[in-house]
PDB file of N, CA, C, O and CB in Angstrom:
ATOM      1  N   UNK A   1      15.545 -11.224  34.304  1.00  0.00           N
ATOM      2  CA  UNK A   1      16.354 -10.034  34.433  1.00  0.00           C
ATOM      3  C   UNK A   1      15.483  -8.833  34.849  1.00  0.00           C
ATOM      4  O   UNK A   1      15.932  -7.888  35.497  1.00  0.00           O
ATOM      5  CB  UNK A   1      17.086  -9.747  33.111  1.00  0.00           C
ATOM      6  N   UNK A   2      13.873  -8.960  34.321  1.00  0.00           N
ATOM      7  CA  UNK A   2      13.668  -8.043  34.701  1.00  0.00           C
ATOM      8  C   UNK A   2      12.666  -7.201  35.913  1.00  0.00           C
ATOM      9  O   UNK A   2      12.278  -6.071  36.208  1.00  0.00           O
ATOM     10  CB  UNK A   2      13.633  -7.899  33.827  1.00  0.00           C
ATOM     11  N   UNK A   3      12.562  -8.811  36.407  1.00  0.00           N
ATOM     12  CA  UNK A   3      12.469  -9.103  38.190  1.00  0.00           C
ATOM     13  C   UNK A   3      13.349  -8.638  38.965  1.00  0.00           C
ATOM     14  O   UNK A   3      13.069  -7.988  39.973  1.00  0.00           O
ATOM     15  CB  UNK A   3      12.555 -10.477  38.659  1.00  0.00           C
ATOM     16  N   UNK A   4      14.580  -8.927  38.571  1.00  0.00           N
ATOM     17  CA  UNK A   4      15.279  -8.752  39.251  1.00  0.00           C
ATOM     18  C   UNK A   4      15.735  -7.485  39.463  1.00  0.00           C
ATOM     19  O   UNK A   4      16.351  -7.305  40.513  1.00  0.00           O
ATOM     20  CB  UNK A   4      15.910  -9.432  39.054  1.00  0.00           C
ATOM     21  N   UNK A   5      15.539  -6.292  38.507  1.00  0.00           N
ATOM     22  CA  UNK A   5      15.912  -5.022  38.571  1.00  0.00           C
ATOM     23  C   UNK A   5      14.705  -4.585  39.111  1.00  0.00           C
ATOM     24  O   UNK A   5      14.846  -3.794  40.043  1.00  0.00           O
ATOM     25  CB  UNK A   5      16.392  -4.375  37.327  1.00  0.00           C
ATOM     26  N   UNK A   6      13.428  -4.895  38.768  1.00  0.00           N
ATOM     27  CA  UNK A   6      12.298  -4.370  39.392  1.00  0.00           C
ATOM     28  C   UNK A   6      12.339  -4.270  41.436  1.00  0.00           C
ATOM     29  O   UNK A   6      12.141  -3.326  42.202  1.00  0.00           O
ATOM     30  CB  UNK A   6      11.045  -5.487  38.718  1.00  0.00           C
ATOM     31  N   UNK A   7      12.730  -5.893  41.700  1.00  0.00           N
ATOM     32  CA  UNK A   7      13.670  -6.310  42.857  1.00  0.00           C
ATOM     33  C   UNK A   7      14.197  -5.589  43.784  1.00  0.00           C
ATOM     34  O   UNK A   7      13.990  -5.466  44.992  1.00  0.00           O
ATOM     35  CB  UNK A   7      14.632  -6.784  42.489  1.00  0.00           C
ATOM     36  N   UNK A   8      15.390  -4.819  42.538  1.00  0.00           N
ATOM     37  CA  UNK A   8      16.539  -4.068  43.610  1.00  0.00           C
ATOM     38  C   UNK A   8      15.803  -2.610  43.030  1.00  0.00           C
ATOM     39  O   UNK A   8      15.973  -1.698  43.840  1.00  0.00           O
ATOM     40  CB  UNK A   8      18.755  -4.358  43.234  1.00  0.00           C
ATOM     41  N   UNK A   9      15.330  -2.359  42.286  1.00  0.00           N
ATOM     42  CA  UNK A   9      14.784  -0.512  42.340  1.00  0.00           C
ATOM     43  C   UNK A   9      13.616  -0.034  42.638  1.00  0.00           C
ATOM     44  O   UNK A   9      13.305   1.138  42.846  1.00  0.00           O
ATOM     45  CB  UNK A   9      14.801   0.221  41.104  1.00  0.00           C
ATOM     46  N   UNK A  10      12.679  -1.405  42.660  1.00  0.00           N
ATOM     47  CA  UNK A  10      10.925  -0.764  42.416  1.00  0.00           C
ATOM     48  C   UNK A  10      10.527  -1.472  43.835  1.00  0.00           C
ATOM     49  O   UNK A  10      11.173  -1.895  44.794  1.00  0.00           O
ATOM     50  CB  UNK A  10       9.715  -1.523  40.638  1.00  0.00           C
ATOM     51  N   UNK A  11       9.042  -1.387  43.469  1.00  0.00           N
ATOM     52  CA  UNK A  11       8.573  -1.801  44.562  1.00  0.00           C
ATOM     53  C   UNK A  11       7.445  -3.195  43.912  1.00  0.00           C
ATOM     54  O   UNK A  11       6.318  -3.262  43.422  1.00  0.00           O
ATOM     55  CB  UNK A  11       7.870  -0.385  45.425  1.00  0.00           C
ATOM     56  N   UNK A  12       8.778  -4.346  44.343  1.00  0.00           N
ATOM     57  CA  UNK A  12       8.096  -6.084  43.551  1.00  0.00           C
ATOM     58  C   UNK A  12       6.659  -6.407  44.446  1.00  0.00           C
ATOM     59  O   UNK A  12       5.718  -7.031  43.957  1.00  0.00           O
ATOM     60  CB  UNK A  12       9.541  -7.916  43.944  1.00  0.00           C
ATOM     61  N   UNK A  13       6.670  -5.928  45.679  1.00  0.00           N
ATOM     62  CA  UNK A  13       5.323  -6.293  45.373  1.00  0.00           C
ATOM     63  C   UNK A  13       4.709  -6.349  45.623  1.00  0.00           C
ATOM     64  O   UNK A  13       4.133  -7.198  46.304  1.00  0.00           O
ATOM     65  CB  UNK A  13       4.953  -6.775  45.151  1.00  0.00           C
ATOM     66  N   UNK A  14       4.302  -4.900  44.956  1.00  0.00           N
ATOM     67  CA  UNK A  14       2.689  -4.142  44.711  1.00  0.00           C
ATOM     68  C   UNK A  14       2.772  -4.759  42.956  1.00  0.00           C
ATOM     69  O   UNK A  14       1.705  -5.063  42.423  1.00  0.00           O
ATOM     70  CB  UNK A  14       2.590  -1.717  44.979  1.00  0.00           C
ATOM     71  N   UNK A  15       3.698  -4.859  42.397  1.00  0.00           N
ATOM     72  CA  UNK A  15       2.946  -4.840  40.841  1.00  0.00           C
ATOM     73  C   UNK A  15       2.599  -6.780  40.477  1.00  0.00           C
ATOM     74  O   UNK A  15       2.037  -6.957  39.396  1.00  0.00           O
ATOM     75  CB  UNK A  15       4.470  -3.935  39.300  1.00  0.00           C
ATOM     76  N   UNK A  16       2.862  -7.894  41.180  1.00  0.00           N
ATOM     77  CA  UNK A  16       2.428  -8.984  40.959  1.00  0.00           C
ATOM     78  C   UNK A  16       1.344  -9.385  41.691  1.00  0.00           C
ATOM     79  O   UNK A  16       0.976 -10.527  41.419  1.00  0.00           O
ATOM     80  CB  UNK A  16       3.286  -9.712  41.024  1.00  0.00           C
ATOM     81  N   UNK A  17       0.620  -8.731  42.657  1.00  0.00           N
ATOM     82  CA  UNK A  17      -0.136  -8.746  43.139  1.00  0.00           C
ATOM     83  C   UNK A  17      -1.894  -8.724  42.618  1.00  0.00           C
ATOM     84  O   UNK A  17      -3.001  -8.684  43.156  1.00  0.00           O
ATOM     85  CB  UNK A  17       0.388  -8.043  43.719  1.00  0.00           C
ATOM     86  N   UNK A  18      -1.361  -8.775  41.352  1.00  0.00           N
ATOM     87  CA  UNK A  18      -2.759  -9.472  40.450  1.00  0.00           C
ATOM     88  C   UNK A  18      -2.831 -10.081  39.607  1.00  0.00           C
ATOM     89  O   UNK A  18      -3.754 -10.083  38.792  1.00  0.00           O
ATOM     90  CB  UNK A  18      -3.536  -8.891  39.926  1.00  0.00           C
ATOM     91  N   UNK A  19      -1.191 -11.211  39.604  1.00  0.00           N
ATOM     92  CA  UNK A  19      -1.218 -11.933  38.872  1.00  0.00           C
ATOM     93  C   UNK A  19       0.252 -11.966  38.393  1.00  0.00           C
ATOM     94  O   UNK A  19       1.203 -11.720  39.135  1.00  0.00           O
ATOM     95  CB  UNK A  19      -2.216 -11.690  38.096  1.00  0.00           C
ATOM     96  N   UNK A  20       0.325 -12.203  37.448  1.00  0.00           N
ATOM     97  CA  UNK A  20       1.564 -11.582  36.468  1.00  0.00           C
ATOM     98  C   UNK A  20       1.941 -10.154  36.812  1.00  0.00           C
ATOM     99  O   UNK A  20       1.394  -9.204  37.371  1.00  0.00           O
ATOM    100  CB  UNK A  20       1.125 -11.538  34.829  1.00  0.00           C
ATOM    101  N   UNK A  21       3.081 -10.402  36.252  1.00  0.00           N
ATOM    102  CA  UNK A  21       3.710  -8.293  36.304  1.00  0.00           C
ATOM    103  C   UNK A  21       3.087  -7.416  35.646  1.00  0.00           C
ATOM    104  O   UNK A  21       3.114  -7.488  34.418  1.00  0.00           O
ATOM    105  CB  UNK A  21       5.239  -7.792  35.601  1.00  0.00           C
ATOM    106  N   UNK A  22       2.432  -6.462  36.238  1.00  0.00           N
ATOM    107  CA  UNK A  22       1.583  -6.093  35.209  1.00  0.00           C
ATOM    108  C   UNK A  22       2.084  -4.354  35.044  1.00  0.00           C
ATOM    109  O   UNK A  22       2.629  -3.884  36.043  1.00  0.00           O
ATOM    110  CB  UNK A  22      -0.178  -6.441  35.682  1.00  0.00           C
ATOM    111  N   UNK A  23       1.950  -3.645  34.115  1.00  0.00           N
ATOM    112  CA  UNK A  23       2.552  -2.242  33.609  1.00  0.00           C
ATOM    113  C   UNK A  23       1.195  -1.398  34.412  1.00  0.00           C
ATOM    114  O   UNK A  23       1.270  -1.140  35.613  1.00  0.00           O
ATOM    115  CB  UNK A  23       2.722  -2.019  31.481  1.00  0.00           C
ATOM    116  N   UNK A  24       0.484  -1.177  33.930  1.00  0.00           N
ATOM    117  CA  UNK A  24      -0.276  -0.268  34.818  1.00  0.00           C
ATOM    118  C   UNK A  24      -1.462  -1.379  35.331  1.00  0.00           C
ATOM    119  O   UNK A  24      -1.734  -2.427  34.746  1.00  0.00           O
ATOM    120  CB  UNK A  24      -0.912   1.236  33.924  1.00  0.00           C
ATOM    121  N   UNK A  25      -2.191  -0.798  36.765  1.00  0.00           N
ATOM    122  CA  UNK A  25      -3.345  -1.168  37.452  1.00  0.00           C
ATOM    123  C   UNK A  25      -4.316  -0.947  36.546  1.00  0.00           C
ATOM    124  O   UNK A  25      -4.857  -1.962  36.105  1.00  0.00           O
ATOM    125  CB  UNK A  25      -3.584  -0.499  38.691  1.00  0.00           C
ATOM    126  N   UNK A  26      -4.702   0.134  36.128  1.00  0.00           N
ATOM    127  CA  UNK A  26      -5.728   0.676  35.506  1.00  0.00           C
ATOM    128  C   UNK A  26      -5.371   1.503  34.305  1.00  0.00           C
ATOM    129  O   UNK A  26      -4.262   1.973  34.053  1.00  0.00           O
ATOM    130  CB  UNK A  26      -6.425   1.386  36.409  1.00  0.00           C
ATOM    131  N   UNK A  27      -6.539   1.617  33.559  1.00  0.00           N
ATOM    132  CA  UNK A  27      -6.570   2.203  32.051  1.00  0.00           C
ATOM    133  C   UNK A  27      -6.820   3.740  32.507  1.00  0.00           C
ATOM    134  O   UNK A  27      -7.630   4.307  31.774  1.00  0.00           O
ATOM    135  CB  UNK A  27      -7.958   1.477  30.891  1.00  0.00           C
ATOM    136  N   UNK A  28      -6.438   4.325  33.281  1.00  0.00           N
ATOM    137  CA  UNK A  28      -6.346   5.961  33.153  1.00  0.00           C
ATOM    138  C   UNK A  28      -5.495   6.697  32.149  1.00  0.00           C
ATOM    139  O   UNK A  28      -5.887   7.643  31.466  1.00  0.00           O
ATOM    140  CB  UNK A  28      -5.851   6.501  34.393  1.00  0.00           C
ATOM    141  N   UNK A  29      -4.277   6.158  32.131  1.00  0.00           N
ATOM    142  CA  UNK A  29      -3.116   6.731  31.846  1.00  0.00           C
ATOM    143  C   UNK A  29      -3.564   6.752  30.562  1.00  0.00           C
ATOM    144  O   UNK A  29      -3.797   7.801  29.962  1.00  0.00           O
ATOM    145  CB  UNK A  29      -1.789   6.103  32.214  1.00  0.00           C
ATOM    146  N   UNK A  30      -3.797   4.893  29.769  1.00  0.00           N
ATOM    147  CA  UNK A  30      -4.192   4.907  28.372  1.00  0.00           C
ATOM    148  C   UNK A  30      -5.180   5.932  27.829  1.00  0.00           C
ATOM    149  O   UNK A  30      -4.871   6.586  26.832  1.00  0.00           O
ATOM    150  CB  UNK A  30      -4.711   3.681  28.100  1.00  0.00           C
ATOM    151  N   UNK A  31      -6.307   6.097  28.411  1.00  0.00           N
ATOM    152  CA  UNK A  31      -7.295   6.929  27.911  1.00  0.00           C
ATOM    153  C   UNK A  31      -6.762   8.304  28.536  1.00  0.00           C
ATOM    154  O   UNK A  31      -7.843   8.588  29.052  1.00  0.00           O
ATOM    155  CB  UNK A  31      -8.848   6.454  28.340  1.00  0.00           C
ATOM    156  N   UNK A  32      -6.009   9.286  28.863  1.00  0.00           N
ATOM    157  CA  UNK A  32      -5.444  10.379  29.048  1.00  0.00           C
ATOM    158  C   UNK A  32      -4.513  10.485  28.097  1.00  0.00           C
ATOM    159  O   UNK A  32      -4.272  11.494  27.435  1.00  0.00           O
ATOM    160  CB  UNK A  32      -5.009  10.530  30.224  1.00  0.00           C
ATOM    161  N   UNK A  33      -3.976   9.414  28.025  1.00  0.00           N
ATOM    162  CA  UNK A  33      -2.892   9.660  26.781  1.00  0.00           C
ATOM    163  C   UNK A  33      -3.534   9.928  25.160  1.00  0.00           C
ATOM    164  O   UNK A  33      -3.301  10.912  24.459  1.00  0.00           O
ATOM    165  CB  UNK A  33      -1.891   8.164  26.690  1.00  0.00           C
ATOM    166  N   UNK A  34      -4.258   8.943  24.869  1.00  0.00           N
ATOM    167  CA  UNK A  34      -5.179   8.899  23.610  1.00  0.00           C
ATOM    168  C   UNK A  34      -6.119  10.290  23.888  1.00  0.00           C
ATOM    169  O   UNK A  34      -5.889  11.111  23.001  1.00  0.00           O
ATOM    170  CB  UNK A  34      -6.208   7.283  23.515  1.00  0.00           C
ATOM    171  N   UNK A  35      -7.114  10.777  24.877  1.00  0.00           N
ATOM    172  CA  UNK A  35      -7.643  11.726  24.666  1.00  0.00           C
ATOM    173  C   UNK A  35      -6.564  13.022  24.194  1.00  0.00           C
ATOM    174  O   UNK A  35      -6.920  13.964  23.486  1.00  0.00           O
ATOM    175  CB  UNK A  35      -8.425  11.843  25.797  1.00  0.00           C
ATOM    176  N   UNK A  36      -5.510  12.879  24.619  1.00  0.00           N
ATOM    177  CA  UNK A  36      -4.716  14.054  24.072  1.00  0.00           C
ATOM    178  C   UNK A  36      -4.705  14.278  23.120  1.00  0.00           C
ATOM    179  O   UNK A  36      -5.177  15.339  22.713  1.00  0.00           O
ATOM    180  CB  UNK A  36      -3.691  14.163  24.179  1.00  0.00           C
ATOM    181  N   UNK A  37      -3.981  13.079  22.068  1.00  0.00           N
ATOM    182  CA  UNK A  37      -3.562  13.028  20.884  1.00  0.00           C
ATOM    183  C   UNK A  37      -4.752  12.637  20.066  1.00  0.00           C
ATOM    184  O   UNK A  37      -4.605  12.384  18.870  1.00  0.00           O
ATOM    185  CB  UNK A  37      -2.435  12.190  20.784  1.00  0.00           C
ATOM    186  N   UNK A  38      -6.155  12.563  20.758  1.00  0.00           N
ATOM    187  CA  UNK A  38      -7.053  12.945  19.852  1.00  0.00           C
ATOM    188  C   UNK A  38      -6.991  14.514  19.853  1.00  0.00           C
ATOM    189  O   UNK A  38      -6.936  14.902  18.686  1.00  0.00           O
ATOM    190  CB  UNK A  38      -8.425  12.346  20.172  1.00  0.00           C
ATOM    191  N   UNK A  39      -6.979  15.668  20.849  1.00  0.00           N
ATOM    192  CA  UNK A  39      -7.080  16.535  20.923  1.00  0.00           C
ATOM    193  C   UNK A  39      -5.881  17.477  20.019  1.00  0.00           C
ATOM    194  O   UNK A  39      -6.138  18.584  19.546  1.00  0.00           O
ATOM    195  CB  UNK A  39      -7.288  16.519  22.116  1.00  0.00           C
ATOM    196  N   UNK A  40      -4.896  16.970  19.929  1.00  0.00           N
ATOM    197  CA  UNK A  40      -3.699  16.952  19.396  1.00  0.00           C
ATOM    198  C   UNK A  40      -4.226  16.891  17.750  1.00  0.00           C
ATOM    199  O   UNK A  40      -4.031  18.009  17.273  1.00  0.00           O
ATOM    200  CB  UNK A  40      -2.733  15.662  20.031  1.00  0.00           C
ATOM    201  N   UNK A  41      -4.687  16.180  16.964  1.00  0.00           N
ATOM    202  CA  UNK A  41      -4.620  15.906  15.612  1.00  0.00           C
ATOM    203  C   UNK A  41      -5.889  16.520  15.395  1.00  0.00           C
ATOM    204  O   UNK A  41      -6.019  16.863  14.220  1.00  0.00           O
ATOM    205  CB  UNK A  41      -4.414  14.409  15.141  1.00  0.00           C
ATOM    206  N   UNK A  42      -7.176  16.859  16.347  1.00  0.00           N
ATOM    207  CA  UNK A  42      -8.114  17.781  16.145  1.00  0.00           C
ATOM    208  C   UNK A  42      -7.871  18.633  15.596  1.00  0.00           C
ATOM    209  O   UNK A  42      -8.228  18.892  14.446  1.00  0.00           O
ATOM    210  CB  UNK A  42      -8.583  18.174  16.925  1.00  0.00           C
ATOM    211  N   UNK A  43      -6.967  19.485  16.551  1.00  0.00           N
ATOM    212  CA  UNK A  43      -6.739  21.072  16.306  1.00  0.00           C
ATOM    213  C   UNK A  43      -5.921  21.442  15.188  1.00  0.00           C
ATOM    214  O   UNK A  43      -6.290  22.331  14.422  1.00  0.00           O
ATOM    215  CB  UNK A  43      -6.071  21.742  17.478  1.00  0.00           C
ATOM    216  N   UNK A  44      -4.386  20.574  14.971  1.00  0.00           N
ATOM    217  CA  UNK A  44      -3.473  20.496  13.707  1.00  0.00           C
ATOM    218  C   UNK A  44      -3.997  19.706  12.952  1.00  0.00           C
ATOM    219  O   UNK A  44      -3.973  20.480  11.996  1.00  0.00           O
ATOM    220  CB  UNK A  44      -2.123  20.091  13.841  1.00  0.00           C
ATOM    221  N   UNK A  45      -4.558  18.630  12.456  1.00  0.00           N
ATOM    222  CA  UNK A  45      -4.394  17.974  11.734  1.00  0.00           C
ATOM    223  C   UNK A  45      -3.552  17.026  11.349  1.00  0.00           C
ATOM    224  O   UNK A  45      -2.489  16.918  11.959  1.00  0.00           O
ATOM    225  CB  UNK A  45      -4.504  18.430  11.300  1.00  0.00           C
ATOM    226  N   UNK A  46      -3.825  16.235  10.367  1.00  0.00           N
ATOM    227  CA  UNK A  46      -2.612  15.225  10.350  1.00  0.00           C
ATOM    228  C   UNK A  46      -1.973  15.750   9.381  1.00  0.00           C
ATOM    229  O   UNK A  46      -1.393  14.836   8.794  1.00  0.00           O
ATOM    230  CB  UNK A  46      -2.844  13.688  10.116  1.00  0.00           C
ATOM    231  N   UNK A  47      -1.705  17.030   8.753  1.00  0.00           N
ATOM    232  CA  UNK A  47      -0.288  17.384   8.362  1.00  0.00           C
ATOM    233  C   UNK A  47      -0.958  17.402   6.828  1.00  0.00           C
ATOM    234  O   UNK A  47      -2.041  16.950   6.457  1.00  0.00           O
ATOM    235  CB  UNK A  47       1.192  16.155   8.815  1.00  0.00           C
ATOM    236  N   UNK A  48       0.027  18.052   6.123  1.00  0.00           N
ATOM    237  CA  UNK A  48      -0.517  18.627   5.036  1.00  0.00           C
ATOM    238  C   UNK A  48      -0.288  17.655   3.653  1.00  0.00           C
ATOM    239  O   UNK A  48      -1.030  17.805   2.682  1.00  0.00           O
ATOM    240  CB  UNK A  48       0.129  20.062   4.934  1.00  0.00           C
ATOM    241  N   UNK A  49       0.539  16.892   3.653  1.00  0.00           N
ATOM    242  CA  UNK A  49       0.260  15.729   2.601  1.00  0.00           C
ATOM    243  C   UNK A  49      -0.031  14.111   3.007  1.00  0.00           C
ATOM    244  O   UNK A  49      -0.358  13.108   2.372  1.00  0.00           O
ATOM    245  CB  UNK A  49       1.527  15.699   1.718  1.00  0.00           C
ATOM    246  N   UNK A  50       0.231  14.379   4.235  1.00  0.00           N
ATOM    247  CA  UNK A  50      -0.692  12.942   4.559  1.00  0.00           C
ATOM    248  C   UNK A  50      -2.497  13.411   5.010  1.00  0.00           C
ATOM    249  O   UNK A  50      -3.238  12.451   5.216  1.00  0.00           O
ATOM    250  CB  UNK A  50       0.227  11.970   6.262  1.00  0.00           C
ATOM    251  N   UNK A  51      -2.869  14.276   5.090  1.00  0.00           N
ATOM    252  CA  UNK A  51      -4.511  14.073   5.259  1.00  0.00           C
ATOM    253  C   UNK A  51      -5.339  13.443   3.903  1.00  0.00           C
ATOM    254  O   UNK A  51      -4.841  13.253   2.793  1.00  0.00           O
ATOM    255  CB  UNK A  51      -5.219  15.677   5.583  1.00  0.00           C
ATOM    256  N   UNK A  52      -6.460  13.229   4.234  1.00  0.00           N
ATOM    257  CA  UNK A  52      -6.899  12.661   3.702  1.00  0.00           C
ATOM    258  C   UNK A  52      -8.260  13.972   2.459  1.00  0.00           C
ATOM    259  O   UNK A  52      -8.902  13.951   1.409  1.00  0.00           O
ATOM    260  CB  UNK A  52      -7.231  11.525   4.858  1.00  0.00           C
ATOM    261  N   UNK A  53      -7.983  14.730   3.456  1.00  0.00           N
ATOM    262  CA  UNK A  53      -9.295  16.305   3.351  1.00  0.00           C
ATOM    263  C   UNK A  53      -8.478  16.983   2.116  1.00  0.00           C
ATOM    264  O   UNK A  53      -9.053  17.681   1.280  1.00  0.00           O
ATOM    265  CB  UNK A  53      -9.389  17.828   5.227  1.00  0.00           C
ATOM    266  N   UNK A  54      -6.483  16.593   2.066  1.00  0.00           N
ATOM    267  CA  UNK A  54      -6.032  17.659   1.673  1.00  0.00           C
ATOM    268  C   UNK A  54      -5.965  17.104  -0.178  1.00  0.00           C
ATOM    269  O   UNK A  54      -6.163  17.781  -1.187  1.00  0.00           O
ATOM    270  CB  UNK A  54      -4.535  18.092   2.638  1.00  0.00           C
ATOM    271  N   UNK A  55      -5.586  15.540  -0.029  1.00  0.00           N
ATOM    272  CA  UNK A  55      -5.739  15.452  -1.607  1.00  0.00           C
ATOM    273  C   UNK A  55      -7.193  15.045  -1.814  1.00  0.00           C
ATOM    274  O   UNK A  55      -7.247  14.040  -2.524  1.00  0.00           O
ATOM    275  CB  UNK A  55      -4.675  14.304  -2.352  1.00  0.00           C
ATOM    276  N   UNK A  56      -8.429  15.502  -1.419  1.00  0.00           N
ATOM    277  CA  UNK A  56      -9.425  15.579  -2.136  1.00  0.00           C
ATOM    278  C   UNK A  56     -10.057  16.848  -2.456  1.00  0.00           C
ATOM    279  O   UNK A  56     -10.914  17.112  -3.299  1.00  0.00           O
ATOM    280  CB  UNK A  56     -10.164  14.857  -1.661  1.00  0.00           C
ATOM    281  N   UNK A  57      -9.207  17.881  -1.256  1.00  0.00           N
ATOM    282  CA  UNK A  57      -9.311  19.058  -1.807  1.00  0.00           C
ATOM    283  C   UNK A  57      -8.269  19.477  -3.016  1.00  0.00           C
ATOM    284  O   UNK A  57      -8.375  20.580  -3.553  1.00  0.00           O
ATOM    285  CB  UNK A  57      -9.238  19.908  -0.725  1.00  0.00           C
ATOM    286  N   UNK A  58      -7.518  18.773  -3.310  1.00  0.00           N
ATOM    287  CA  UNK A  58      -6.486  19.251  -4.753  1.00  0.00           C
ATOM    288  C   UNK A  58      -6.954  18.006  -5.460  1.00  0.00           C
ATOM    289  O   UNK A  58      -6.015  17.216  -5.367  1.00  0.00           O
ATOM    290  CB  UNK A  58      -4.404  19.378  -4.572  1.00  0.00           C
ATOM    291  N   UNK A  59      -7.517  17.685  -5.836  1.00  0.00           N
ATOM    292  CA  UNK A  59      -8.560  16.731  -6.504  1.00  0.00           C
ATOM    293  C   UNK A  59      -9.902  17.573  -6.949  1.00  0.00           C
ATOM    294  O   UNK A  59     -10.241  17.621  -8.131  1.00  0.00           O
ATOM    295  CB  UNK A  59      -9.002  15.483  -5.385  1.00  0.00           C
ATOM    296  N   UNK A  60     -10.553  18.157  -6.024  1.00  0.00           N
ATOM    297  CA  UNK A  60     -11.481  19.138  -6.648  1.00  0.00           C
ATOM    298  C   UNK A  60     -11.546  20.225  -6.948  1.00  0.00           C
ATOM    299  O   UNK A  60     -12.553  20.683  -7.489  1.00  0.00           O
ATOM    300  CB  UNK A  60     -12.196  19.245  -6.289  1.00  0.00           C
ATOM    301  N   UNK A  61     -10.538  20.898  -6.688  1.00  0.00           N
ATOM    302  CA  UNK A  61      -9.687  22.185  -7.504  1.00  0.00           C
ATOM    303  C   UNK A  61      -9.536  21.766  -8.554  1.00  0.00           C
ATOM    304  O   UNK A  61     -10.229  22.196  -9.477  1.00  0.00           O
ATOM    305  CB  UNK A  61      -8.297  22.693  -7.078  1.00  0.00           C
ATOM    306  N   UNK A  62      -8.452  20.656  -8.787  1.00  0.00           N
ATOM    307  CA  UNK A  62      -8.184  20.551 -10.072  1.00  0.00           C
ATOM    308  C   UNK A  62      -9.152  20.595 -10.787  1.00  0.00           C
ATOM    309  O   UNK A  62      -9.270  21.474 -11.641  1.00  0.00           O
ATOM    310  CB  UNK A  62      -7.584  19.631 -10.362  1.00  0.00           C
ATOM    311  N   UNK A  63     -10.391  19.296 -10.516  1.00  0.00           N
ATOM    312  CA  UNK A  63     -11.508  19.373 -11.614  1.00  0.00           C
ATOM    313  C   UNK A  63     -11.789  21.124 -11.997  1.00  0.00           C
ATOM    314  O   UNK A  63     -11.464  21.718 -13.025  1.00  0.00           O
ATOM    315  CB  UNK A  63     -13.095  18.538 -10.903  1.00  0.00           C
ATOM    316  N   UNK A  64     -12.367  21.561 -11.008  1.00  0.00           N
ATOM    317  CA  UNK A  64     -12.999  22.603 -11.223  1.00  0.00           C
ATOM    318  C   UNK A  64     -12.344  24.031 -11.893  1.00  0.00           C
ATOM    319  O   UNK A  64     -12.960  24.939 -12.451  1.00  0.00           O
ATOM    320  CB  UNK A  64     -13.485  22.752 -10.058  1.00  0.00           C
ATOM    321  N   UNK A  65     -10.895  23.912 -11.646  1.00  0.00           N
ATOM    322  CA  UNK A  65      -9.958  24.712 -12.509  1.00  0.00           C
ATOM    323  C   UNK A  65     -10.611  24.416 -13.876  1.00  0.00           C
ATOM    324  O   UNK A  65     -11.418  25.122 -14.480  1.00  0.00           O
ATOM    325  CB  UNK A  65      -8.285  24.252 -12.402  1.00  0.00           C
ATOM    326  N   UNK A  66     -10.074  23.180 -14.248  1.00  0.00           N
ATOM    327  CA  UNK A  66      -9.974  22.266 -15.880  1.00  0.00           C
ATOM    328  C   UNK A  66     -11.458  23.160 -16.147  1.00  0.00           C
ATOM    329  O   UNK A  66     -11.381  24.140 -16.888  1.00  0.00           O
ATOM    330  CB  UNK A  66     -10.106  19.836 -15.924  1.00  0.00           C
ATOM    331  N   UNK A  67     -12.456  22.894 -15.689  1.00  0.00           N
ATOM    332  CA  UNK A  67     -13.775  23.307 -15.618  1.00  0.00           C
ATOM    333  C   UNK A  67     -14.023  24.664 -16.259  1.00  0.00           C
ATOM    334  O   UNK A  67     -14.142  24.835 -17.473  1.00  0.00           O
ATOM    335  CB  UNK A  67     -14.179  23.312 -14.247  1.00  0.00           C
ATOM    336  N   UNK A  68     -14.078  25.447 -15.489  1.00  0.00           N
ATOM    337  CA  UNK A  68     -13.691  26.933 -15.280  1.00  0.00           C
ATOM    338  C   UNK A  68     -12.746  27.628 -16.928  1.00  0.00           C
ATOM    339  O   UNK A  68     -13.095  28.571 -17.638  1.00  0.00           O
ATOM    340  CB  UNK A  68     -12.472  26.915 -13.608  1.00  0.00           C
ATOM    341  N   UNK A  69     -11.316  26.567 -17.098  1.00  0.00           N
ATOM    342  CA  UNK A  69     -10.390  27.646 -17.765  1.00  0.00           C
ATOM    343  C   UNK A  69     -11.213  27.030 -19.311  1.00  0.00           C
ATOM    344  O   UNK A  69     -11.001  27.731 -20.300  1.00  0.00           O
ATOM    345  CB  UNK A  69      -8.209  27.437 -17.493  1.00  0.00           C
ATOM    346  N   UNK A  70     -12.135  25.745 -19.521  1.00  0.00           N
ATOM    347  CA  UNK A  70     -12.905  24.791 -20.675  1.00  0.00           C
ATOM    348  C   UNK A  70     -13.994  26.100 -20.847  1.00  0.00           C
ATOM    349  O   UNK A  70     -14.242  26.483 -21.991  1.00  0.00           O
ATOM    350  CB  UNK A  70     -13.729  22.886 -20.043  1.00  0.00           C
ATOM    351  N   UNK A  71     -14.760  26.903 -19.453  1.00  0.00           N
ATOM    352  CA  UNK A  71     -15.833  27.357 -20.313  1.00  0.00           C
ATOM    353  C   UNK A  71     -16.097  28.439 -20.570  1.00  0.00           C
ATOM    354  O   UNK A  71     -17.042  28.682 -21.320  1.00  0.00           O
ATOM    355  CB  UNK A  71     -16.774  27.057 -20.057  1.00  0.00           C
TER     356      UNK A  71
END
């Protein structure tokens, strides 16, 4: 089925022409895409209760509160 739409809308063939059907020629796209969304979770973060920075920083508050209000 999905020869056959490739067939009547795309262009069949340039993409079997190295074998099998293949989705992309080359890994550009992949590594443009991933450099983003590294760049992406750089700058924000992964969000404020899933990081990993954020419950070890309320992990060492806490101690150091307990700490602090003990001496």
């Amino acid at each position: 089925m999905a020869r056959n739409i490739l067939k009547e809308h795309g262009n069949y063939s340039w993409l079997p022409e190295a074998g099998s059907v293949t989705v992309l020629k080359n890994s550009v796209e992949f590594a443009a895409t991933y450099f983003i969304m590294l760049l992406v979770l750089f700058f924000t973060g992964a969000g404020r209760y899933s990081s990993v920075d954020y419950w070890m920083a309320q992990k060492f508050r806490g101690s150091n509160q307990a700490h602090q209000v003990a001496v």
